[in-house]
C-alpha positions as CSV (number, residue, x, y, z in Angstrom):
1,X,-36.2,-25.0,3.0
2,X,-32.7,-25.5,4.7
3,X,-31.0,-24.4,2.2
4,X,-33.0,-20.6,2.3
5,X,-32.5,-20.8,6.1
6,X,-28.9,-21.0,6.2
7,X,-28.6,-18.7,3.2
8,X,-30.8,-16.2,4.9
9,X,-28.9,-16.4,8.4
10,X,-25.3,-15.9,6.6
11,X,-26.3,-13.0,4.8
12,X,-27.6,-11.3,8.3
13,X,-24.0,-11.8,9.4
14,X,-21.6,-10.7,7.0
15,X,-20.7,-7.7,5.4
16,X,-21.1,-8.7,1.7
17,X,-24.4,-11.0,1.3
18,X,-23.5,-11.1,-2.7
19,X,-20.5,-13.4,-1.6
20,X,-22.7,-16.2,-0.1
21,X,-23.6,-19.3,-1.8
22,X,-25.2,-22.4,-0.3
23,X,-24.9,-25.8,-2.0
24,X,-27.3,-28.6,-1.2
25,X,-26.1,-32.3,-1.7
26,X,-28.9,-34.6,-1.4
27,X,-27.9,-38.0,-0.2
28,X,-30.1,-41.5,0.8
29,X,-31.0,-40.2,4.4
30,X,-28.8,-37.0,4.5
31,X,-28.4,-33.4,3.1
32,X,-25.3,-31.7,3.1
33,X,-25.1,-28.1,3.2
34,X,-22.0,-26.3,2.0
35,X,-22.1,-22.4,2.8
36,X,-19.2,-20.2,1.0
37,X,-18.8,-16.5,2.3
38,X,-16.6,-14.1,1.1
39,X,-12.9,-14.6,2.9
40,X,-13.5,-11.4,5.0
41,X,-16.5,-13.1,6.7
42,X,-15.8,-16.2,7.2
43,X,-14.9,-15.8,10.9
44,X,-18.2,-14.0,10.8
45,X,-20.4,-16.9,10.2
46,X,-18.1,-19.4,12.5
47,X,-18.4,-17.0,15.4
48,X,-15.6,-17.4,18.5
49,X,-14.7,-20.6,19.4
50,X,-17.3,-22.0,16.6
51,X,-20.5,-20.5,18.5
52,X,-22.6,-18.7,15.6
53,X,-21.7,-22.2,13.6
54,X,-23.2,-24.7,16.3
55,X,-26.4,-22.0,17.0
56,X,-26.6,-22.5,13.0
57,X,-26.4,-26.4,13.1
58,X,-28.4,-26.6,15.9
59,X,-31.7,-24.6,14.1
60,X,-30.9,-27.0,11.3
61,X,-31.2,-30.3,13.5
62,X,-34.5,-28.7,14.6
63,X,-36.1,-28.1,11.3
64,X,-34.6,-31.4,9.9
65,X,-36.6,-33.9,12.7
66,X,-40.1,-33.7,11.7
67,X,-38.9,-35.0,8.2
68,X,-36.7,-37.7,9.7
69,X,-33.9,-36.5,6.8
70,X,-30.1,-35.4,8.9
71,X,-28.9,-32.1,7.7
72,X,-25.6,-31.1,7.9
73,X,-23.6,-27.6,7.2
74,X,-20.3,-27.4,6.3
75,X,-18.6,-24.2,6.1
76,X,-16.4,-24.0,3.4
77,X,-13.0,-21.9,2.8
C-alpha cells in the first residue's frame, strides 16, 4: 500500500511518470522505500530545502502506525 502511495505522489510531481520506480525492502520491523525519478526531476520530488520529501515521509509515518511496521523513503540518485 506504501509502495502505490509514494509511487502515485512522485508521478504527480514530475515531468516524466515513466521514469519512476519504487523499490520495497522488507525488513524484521521496517520497510524501506527506494524511489528513482528520472535525473531531470529529482529536485522535483525533494522539493526546496527537502520540503515535498519530509511532506512525503511524513504521510508515510501516518499510514505506517496503525500496522506498528516503520516505513522509510529514500530517494535515490
Amino acid at each position: 500500500m506504501e509502495r502505490d502511495l509514494v509511487e502515485y505522489i512522485a508521478k504527480s510531481l514530475v515531468d516524466d511518470p515513466a521514469a519512476v520506480t519504487v523499490n520495497a525492502i522488507e525488513q524484521d520491523r521496517a520497510t524501506i522505500l527506494e524511489l528513482r525519478v528520472g535525473p531531470d526531476d529529482v529536485g522535483k520530488v525533494i522539493g526546496k530545502h527537502g520540503r515535498i520529501a519530509k511532506a512525503i515521509r511524513t504521510i508515510l509515518s501516518a499510514t505506517s502506525s496503525p500496522e506498528g511496521k516503520r516505513v522509510s523513503l529514500e530517494i535515490l540518485d
